[in-house]
C-alpha positions as CSV (number, residue, x, y, z in Angstrom):
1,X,0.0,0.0,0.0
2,X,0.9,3.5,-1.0
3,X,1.6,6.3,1.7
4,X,-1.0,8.3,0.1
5,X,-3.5,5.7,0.1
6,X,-2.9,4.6,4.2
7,X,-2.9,8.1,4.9
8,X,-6.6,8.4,3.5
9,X,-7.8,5.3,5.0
10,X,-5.7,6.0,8.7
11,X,-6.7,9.3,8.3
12,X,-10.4,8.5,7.8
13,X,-10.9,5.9,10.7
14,X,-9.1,8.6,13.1
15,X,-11.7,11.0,12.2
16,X,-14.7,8.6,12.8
17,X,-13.1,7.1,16.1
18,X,-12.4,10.9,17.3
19,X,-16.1,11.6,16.6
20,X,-17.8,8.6,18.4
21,X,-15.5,9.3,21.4
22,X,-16.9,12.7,21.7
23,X,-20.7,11.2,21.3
24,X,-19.5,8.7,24.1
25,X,-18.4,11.4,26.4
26,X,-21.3,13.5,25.7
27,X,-24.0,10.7,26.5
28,X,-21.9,9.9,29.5
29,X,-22.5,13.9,30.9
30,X,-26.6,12.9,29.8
31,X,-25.7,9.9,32.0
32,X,-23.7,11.6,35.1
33,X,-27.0,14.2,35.0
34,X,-29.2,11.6,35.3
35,X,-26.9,9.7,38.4
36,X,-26.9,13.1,40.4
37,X,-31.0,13.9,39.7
38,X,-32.0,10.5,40.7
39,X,-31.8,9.6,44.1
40,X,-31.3,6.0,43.5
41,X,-28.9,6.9,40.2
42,X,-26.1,5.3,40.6
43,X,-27.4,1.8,41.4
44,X,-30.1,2.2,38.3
45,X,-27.4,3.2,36.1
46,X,-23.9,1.5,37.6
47,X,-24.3,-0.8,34.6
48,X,-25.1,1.5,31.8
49,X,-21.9,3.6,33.2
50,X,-20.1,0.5,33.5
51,X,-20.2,-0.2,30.0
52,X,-20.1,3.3,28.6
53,X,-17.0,3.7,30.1
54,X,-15.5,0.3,28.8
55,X,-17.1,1.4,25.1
56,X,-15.0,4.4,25.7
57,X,-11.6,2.9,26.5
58,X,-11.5,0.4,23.9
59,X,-12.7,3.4,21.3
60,X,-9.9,5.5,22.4
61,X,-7.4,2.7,22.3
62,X,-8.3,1.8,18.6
63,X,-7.9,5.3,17.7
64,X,-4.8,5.3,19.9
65,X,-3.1,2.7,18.0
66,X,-4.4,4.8,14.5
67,X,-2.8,7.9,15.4
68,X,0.4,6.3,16.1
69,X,0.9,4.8,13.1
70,X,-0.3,7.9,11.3
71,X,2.7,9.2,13.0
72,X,5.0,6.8,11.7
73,X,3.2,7.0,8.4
74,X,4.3,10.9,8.3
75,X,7.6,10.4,9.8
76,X,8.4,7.8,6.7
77,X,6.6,10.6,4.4
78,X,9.1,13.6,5.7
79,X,12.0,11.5,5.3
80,X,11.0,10.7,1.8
81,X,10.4,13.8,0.5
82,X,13.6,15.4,2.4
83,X,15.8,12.4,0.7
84,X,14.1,13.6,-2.4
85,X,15.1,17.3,-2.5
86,X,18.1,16.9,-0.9
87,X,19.0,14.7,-3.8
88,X,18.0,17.2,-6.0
89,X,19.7,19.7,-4.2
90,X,22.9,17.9,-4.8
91,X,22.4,17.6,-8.4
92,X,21.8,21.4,-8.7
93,X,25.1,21.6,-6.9
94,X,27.3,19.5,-9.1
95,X,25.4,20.8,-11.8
96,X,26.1,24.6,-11.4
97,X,30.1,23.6,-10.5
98,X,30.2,21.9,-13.9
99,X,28.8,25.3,-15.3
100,X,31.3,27.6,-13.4
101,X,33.8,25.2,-14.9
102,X,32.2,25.4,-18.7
103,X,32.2,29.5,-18.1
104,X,35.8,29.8,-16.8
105,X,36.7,27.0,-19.7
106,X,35.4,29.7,-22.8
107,X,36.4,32.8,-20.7
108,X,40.3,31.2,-20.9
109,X,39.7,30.3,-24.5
110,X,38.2,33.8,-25.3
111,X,41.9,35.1,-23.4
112,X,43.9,33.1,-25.6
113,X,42.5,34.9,-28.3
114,X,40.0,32.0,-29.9
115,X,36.8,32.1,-31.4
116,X,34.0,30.7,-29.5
117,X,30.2,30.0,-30.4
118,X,27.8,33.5,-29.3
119,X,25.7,30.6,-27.2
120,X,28.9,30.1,-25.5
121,X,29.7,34.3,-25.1
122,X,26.2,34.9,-24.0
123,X,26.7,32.1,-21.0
124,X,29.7,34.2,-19.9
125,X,28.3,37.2,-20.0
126,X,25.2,36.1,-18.2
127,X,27.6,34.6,-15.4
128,X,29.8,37.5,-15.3
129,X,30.5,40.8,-17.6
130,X,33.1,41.8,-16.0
131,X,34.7,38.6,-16.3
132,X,33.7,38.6,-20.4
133,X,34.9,42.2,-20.9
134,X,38.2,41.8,-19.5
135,X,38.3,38.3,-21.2
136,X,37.6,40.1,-24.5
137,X,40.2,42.5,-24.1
138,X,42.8,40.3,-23.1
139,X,42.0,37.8,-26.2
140,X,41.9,40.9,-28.7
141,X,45.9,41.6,-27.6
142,X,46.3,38.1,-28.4
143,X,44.4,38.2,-31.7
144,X,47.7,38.6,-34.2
145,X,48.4,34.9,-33.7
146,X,46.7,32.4,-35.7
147,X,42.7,32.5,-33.8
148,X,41.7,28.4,-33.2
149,X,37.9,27.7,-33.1
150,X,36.1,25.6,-30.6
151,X,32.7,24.0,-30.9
152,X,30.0,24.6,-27.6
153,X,31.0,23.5,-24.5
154,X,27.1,22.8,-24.1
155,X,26.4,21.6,-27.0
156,X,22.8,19.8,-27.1
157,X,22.3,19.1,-23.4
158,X,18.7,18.3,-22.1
159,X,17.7,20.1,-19.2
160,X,17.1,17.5,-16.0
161,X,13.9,17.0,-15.3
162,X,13.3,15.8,-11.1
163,X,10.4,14.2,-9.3
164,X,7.9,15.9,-7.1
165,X,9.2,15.2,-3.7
166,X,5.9,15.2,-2.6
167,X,4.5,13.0,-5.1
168,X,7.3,10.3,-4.3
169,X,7.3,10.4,-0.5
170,X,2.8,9.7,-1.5
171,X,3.7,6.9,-4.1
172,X,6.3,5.1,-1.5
173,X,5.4,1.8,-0.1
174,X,4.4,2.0,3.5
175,X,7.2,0.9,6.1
176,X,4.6,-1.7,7.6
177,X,1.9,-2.8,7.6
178,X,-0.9,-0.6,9.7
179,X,-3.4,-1.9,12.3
180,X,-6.5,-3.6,11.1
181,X,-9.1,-1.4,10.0
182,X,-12.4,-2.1,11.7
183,X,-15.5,-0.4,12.4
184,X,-16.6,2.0,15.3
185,X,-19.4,-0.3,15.4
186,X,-17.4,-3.7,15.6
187,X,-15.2,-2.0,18.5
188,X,-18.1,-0.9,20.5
189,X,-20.0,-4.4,20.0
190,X,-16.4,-6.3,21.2
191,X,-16.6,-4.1,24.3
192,X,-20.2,-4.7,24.8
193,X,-19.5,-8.5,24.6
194,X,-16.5,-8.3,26.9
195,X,-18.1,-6.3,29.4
196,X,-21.3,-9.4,29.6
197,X,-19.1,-12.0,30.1
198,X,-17.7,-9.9,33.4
């Protein structure tokens, strides 16, 4: 299963276990009400409190055990997504070195006089024109000398294309497999049966 996809169903099950719980501890103030107002309340209602509160534990302990590993879910999710653009951080890196490199490179071949493609000029003077204009003059002093030519140093290159981190850290596989997914309903009714057999 997907990250995206156990986040959807985690996140869904949290939601309805969150809800119940409050409708428990709303019918167990209707229920405390009815204790105090009645003289005989809390032998009438010991049972009906009894198993409220049983209902109650195990609902919170289900969605206990959901939240956690929606935690870990998210934890695994972050960790993606920061390997992703730290990765892609990297490659920017390496990549703009090998472009100071290419800039210097037709900055020294300008110096020595040569002729290099306008693609290759425009780089430089992008990156620097101070650089290109004293490049420029320093290469026209050297210009009585036999001038050599040089193709691009970029040639055809294909800009890199990266990955959505947040669209990989959705599409990993999960790190586990999560807790069963079950029903308020089939929660409650285990309770109910558990608290009949005490």
């Amino acid at each position: 299963m997907k990250i995206s996809e156990a986040r959807s169903i985690y996140g869904t099950k949290i939601q309805e276990f969150s809800q119940y719980q409050t409708e428990l501890n709303v019918r167990k103030k209707e229920l405390d009400e009815k204790i105090k107002t009645t003289s005989d309340g809390k032998e009438i209602y010991a049972n009906e409190a009894a198993v409220l509160e049983l209902n109650s534990k195990a609902v919170e302990k289900q969605r206990k055990q959901y939240q956690d590993y929606m935690e870990k879910l998210m934890e695994q999710w972050v960790a993606v997504a920061n390997m992703e653009v730290a990765k892609q951080q990297g490659d920017a890196m390496g990549e703009s070195a090998k472009e100071i490199g290419k800039v210097m490179e037709v900055a020294r071949r300008i110096m020595d006089g040569a002729i290099v493609p306008g693609a290759d000029e425009k780089k430089l003077m992008e990156f620097s024109m101070e650089l290109y204009q004293a490049a420029k003059n320093i290469g026209a002093m050297r210009r009585e000398q036999e001038r050599e030519e040089y193709e691009s140093l970029w040639g055809d290159e294909e800009k890199k294309t990266y990955d959505d981190p947040i669209e990989t850290a959705d599409n990993t596989e999960v790190f586990a497999e999560g807790p069963k997914v079950v029903s308020v309903g089939e929660v409650v009714s285990k309770s109910e049966n558990e608290s009949r057999k005490l």
